[in-house]
N, C-alpha and C positions, 0 to 999 in steps of 0.2 A: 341492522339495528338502527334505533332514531338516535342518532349523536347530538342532534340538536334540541331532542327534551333531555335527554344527558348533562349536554352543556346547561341547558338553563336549570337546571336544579342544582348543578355545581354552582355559576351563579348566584343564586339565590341563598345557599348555607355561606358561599362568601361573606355575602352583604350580610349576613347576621353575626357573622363572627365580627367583619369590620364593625359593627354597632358596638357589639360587646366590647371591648378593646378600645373604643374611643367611643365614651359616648358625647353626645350633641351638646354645648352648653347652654344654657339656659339663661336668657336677656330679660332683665325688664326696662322696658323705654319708661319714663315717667314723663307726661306733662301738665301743664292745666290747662282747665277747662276755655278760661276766658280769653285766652290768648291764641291766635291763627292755630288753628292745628295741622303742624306740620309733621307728618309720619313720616320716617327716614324710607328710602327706596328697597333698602334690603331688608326687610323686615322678612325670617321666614317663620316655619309653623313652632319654632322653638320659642320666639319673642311675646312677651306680652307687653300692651299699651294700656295704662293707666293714665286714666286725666282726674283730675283732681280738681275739686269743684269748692267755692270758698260759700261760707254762710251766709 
């Protein structure tokens, strides 16, 4: 038997349950526009950046 496409689809329903069960929270950075734009390091796909821009 392939225990190794076994394991990865055990794996894999893992990682969906972990999502289920804790999901990711969700960031937003805020800054403006005119000012250095400094984006923090750990930004990941859960974060949004919003710059704000004056009239």
């Amino acid at each position: 038997m392939n225990y190794t496409l076994r394991l990865e689809r055990l794996r894999a329903k893992v990682a969906k349950l972990s999502v289920a069960q804790h999901p990711p929270i969700l960031r937003l950075v805020n800054g403006n526009a005119g000012e250095a734009q400094t984006n923090p390091e750990d930004l990941t796909e859960w974060d949004l950046v919003i710059n704000v821009e004056t009239k």
